[in-house]
C-alpha positions, 0 to 999 in steps of 0.5 A: 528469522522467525519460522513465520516471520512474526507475520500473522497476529499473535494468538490468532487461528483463521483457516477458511476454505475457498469455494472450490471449483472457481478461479482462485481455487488452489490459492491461498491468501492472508489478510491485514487485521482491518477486515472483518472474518466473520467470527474473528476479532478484527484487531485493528492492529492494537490490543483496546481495538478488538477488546472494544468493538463486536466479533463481525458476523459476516466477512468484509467485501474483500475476505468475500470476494476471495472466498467465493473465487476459491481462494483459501483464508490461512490468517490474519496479518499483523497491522500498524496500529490503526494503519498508522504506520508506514515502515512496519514498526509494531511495539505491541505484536513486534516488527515483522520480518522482511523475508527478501531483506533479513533485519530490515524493516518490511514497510507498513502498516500493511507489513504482515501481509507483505511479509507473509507473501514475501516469505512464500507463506501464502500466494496473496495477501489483502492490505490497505492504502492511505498513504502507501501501505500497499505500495512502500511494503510492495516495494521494501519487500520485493512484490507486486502490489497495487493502491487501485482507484480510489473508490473502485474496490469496496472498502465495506467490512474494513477499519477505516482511517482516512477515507478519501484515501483509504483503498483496499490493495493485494501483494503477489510474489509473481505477475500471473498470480496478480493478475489472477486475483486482480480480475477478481478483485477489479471485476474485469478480465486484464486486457493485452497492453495497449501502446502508451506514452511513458512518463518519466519523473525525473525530479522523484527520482532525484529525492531518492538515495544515491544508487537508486535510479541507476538501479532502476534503470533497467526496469525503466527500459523495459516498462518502455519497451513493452508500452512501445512509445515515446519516453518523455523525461519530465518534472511531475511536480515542478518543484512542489514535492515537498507540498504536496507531501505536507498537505497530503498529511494536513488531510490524511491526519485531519481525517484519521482524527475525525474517524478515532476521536469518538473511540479514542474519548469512549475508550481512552486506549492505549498507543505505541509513543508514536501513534499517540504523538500522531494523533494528538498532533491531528487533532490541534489541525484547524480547518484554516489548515484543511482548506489550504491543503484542499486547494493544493489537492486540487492543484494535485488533480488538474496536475495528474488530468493533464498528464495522465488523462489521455492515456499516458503512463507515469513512472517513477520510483516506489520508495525513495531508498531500500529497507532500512534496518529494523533496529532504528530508534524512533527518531531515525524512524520518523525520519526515514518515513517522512521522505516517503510521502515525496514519492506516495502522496501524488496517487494519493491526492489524486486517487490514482491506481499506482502499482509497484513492480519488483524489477529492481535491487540495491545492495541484495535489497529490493527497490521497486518501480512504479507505474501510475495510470489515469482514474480507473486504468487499474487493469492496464497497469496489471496488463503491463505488469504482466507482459513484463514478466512474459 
């Protein structure tokens, strides 16, 4: 294992001190190489982006935000290119290591960020979320993580993807220290847990590997006993897993294109085989295909007011396996990538809040549960999280 497990962008050097004297003073975080620092590149995980675009003069709103609460900036962390990437796999920087699953994939493309906080190198680290780059490294990497409501947290001063679905999100190794930067981050105080209705979705856990459920049945059983009510075991998409990952990928490709095709034709940059294959398999993506995955999103949202409007708390697995190794050849990793969208892309759709709590292990790897919340339930999930750890 690498001494800073290939966490931080190479060639880098950020230090920031916090303001001191406010609610973050004494901690020190990490963020993903799509925010700005003022007076440092912002990369955006591939070497023509940062060559190609201005130094910024002024710290995006996240980097902003933990300073002026006193926390300390120690460094930039490694990206996917373009946050195109959801297990971790960088050709440019190198795969970082997974610090709680040593030659494993640490997830993506907030992958440095999680394994800065994972390896104890930092107390919290910034990361973003289109489709689960907070969640599924939250998850491979043994953390607490959050995908906020889409639009609560501003996303100014960030390379951007897809931005129906991009969302700033953090990592903490323990439950007091997320709590702590969630006040700051969510601009509320974290309430006492309220009782709910627990949602169990019974057909995620069914796409998960063998193991997996029975691993996280323990976690399941405290998540209920801290709500204090009814447990409901149902199907959350009545047998349209499968398309709402499809036309989750129709829209976040369909996005991701419309956002780089500019700087992609200026520049004509240099990719990693996978990103690129991506991105012109993105751009053949016609508008016929955009308003079928439109309706299917909408579908998505009716789904999730129903469930969740009321107040209830769904639960389900974070990802559908541990971390897979890191030596896998690019097919296996298209493959292992493809299965996680059954499980990210209903907060997705839906621009739900979805946190990741680490009270599972498969086999000496983490395995995450996690709990989803109606739009703007954001500080209800950290209160549980929370209470979970006592």
């Amino acid at each position: 294992m690498r001494e800073d497990f290939g966490a931080f962008v190479p060639g880098t050097s950020v230090h920031i001190a916090g303001r001191p004297g406010e609610p973050l003073s004494g901690l020190s975080f990490a963020a993903k190489d799509l925010f700005d620092v003022a007076g440092h590149v912002t990369g955006g995980g591939n070497p023509d982006w940062g060559r190609t675009h201005p130094v910024p003069t002024t710290h995006s709103w996240a980097v902003g935000a933990l300073l002026d609460a006193g926390a300390e900036l120690i460094g930039k962390t490694i990206s996917c290119e373009i946050s195109l990437g959801i297990l971790g796999f960088h050709q440019f920087y190198g795969t970082p290591d997974n610090p709680r699953a040593p030659g494993c994939m640490p997830g993506g493309s907030s992958s440095g960020s999680a394994a800065a906080v994972a390896g104890g190198l930092c107390d919290t680290a910034l990361g973003t979320d289109s489709g689960g780059s907070v969640r599924v490294p939250a998850s491979l990497c043994g953390l607490y993580g959050l995908r906020p409501t889409h639009g609560r947290i501003s996303f100014a001063g960030g390379v951007t993807q897809s931005p129906s679905f991009d969302t700033p999100g953090w990592f903490a190794r323990d439950a007091a220290t997320f709590a702590r930067v969630a006040e700051v981050m969510l601009g509320v105080p974290i309430p006492a847990v309220a009782p709910a209705r627990l949602l169990l979705a019974e057909d995620c856990f069914d796409v998960c590997d063998a193991g997996v459920a029975e691993a996280l049945r323990p976690a399941v059983a405290r998540v209920a006993a801290v709500l204090g009510g009814e447990t409901v075991r149902m199907s959350l998409g009545q047998g349209e897993l499968a398309a709402w990952m499809d036309q989750r990928g129709v829209l976040q490709r369909g996005e991701t294109w419309k956002t780089f095709q500019p700087w992609i034709d200026a520049v004509n940059p240099c990719f990693a085989f996978n990103v690129g294959r991506n991105l012109a398999a993105a751009s053949a993506i016609t508008p016929a295909q955009t308003a079928v995955a439109q309706v299917v999103r909408e579908r998505v949202r009716d789904r999730a007011r129903a469930l969740l409007e009321g107040g209830a708390i769904l639960c389900m697995p974070t990802t559908p396996y541990t971390a897979p190794r890191a030596d896998m050849p690019l097919h296996m990793i298209d493959a292992y990538s493809d299965r996680l969208g059954l499980l990210t892309s209903f907060a997705g759709h839906a621009g739900l809040p979805q946190l990741n709590l680490p009270l599972g292990e498969m086999a000496g790897k983490p395995i995450g549960l996690s709990i989803i919340a109606w739009r703007g339930g954001d500080e209800r999930l950290v209160a549980i999280a929370r209470a979970l750890e006592g």
